[in-house]
C-alpha positions as a printed Julia matrix, in Angstrom:
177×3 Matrix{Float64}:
  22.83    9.16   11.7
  19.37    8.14   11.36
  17.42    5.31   12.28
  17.36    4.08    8.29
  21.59    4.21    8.2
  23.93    2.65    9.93
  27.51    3.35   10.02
  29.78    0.06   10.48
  33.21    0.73    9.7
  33.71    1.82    6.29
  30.49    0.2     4.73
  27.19    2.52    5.04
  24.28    0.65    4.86
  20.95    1.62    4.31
  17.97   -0.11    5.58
  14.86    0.34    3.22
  11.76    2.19    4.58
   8.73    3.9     3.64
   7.75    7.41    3.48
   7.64    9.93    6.63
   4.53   12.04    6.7
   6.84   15.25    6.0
   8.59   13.62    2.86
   4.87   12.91    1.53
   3.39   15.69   -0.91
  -0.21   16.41   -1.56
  -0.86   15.33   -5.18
   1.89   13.48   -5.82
   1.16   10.15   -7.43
   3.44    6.95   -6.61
   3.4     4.0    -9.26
   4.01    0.37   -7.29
   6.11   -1.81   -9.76
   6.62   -4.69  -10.76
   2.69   -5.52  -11.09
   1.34   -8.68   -9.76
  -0.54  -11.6   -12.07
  -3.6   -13.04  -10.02
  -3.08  -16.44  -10.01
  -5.68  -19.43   -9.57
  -4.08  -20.24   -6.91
  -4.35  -16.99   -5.28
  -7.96  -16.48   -5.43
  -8.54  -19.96   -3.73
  -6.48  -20.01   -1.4
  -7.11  -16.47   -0.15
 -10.89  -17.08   -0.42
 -10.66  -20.27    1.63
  -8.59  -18.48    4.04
 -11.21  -15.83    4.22
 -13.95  -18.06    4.48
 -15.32  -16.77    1.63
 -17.39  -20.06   -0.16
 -18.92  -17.55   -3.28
 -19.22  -19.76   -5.95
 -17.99  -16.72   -8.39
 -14.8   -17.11   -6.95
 -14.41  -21.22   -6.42
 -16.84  -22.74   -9.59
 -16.0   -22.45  -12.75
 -18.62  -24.61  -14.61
 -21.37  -22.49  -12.18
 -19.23  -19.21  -13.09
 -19.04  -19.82  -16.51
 -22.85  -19.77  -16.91
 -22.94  -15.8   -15.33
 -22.4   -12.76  -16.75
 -18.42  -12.42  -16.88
 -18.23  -15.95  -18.07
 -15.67  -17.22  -15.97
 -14.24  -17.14  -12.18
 -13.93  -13.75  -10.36
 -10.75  -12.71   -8.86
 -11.84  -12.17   -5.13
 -12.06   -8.24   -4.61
 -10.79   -8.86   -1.16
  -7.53  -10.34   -2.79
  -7.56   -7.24   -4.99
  -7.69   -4.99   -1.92
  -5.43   -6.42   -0.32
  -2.96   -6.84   -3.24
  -3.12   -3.03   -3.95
  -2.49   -1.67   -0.19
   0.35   -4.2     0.0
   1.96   -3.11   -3.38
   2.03    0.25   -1.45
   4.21   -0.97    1.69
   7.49   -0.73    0.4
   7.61    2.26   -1.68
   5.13    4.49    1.05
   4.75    2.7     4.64
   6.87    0.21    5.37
   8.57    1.25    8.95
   7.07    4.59    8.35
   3.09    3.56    9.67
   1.94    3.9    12.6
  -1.45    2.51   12.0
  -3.83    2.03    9.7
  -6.52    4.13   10.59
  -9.32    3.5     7.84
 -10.66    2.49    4.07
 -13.45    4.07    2.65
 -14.72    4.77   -0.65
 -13.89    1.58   -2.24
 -15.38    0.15   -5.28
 -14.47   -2.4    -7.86
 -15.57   -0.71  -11.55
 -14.17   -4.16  -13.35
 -13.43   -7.77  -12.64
 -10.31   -8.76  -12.33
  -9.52  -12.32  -13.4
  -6.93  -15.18  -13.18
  -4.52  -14.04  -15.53
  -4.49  -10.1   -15.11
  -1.7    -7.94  -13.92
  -2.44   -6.07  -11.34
  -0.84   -2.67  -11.4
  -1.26   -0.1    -8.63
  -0.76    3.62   -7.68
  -1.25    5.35   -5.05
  -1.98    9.2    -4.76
  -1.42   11.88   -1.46
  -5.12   13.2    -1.23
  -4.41   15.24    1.93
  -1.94   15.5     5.39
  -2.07   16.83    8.82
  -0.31   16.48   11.56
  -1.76   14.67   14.75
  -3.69   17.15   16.85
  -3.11   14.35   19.89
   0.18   12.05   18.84
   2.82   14.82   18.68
   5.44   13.45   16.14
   3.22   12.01   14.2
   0.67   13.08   10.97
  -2.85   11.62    9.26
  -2.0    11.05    5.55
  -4.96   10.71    3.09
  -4.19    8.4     0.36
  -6.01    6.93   -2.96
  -5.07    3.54   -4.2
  -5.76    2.68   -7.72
  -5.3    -0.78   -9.22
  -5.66   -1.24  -12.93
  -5.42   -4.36  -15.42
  -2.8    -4.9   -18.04
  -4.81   -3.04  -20.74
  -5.16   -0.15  -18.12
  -8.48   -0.6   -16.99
  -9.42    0.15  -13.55
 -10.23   -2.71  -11.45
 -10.06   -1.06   -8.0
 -10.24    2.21   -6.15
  -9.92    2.88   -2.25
  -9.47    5.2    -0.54
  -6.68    4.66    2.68
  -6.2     7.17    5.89
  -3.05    6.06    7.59
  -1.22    7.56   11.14
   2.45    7.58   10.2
   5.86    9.12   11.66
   6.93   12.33   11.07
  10.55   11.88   10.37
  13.4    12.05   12.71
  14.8    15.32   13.95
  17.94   15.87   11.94
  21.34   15.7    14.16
  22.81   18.63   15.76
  25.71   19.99   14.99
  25.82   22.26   17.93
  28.81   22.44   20.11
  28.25   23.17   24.02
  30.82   24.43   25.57
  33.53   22.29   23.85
  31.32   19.17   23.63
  31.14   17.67   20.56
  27.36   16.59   20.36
């Protein structure tokens, strides 16, 4: 049985996870639902959290007289938002660590109001050359608006678990294993 099932009496039950590195392709393309609308709320509370005082994010009457008109969803919040879409579907109990984001850029606001919608693609996998049992998975997180515009791009390098060795059905000498 493996770690992600568990046998108790008749019921089988299976606890969600992630992804292990060897169920992970190269190229395939996972799509995070449901989406997630930014909220007011959201963008003040995670700037204050963050210590982040940019009036683009907190002013409206001083954002109103910039470019985009109005307040700024933080791209920090956006960041965050797409990686954690990600969890269940790709990492969660799977990760080993994060190891790095790179290549990130925001190509269009995001406001209060949007949906959020992310995906996240395998760029590239190896296995560790120093953590046997474990692999370096490349991935790119996109995060698009409602009307399908994209809002965010980064790019992720995680360490995760291979999976678990499947269960031997050997016999020695007479043993049941």
């Amino acid at each position: 049985m493996t770690p992600d099932a568990r046998d108790h009496g008749s019921a089988h039950e299976i606890v969600q996870r992630g992804l292990y590195y060897d169920e992970l392709e190269v190229g395939a393309r996972y799509l995070h639902r449901p989406g997630r609308t930014a909220t007011e709320a959201d963008n003040v509370l995670f700037s204050s959290l963050t210590m982040n005082t940019q009036a683009l994010h907190l002013d409206a009457a001083f954002s109103a007289s910039q470019p985009f008109g109005q307040r700024l969803m933080n791209s920090m919040w956006t960041l965050a938002t797409m990686v954690g879409a990600s969890v269940s579907q790709i990492t969660q109990g799977t990760l080993v660590a994060q190891l790095g984001l790179s290549d990130i850029s925001f190509p269009a606001p995001l406001f209060h109001g949007d949906t959020l919608y992310t995906e996240t693609e395998v760029l590239d996998k190896r296995l560790s050359a120093s953590r046997p049992g474990q692999g370096i998975v490349t991935l790119r997180h996109t995060g698009r608006n409602q009307r399908g515009e994209v809002v965010a791009v980064a790019t992720r390098t995680a360490l995760m678990w291979c999976g678990p060795a499947p269960a031997s059905t050997d016999t020695v000498e007479g043993e049941d294993r």
